[in-house]
N, C-alpha and C positions, 0 to 999 in steps of 0.2 A: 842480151837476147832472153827472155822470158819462155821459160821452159814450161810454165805449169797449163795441165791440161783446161783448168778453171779458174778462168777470175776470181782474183781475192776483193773482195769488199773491205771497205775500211769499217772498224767497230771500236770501241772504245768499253771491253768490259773488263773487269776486275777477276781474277781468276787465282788456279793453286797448279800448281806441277808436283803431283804425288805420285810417289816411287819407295824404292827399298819395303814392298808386302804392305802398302797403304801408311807405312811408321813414322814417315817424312812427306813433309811438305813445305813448297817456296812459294810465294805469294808471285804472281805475277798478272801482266796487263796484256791483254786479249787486242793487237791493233789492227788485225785483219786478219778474215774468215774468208774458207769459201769449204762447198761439198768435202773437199780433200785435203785439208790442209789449214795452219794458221802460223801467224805471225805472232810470237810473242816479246816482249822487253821486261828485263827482271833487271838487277843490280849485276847479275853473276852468272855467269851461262856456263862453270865449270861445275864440277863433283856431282853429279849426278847420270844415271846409266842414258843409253841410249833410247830404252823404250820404256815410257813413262806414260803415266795418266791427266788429263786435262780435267779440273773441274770447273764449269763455267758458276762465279758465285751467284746469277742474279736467277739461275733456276735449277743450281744443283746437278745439271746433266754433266756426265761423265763421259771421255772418248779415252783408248787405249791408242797411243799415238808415239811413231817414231821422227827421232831426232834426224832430220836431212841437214841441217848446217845450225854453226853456232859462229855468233860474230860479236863484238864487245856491246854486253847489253843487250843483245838479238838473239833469237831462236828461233827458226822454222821449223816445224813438226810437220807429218804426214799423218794421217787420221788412219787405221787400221779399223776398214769396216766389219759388220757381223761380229765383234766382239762384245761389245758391251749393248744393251736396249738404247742407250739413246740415241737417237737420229739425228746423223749428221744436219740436215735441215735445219733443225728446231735453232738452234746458234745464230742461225739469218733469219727469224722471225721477227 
């Protein structure tokens, strides 16, 4: 059953999961977006905290974003709006 308030689109961007005061970061792959939320795949979905920062590589925008599940290789975030300037949107341009 599909809980989310908003369709995820599929995307294909290159990205970072920065955490620990901006000191750390994980490379990972951006595989669907929407207003509230993303899908990410990295190698390792363990050691790092619950609410973390997304940066998308192809324009730099940043979202402050919590961890909803982690599965092997998988991570779902929730976007925490009014925190940072960039607009959810601008990611589905």
């Amino acid at each position: 059953m599909e809980r989310r308030q908003f369709q995820r689109n599929k995307t294909i961007f290159s990205g970072k999961i920065v955490f620990n005061n901006l000191y750390s970061t994980l490379d990972c792959r951006i595989c669907d977006a929407s207003k509230e939320g993303m899908g990410l795949r990295m190698p390792n979905t363990l050691g790092f905290p619950d609410h973390v920062r997304i940066m998308v590589d192809r324009d730099g925008s940043m979202f402050n974003a919590d961890v909803k599940w982690r599965k092997a290789g998988r991570l779902g975030i929730q976007i925490v709006h009014g925190a940072l300037a960039a607009a959810p949107g601008k990611l589905m341009s």
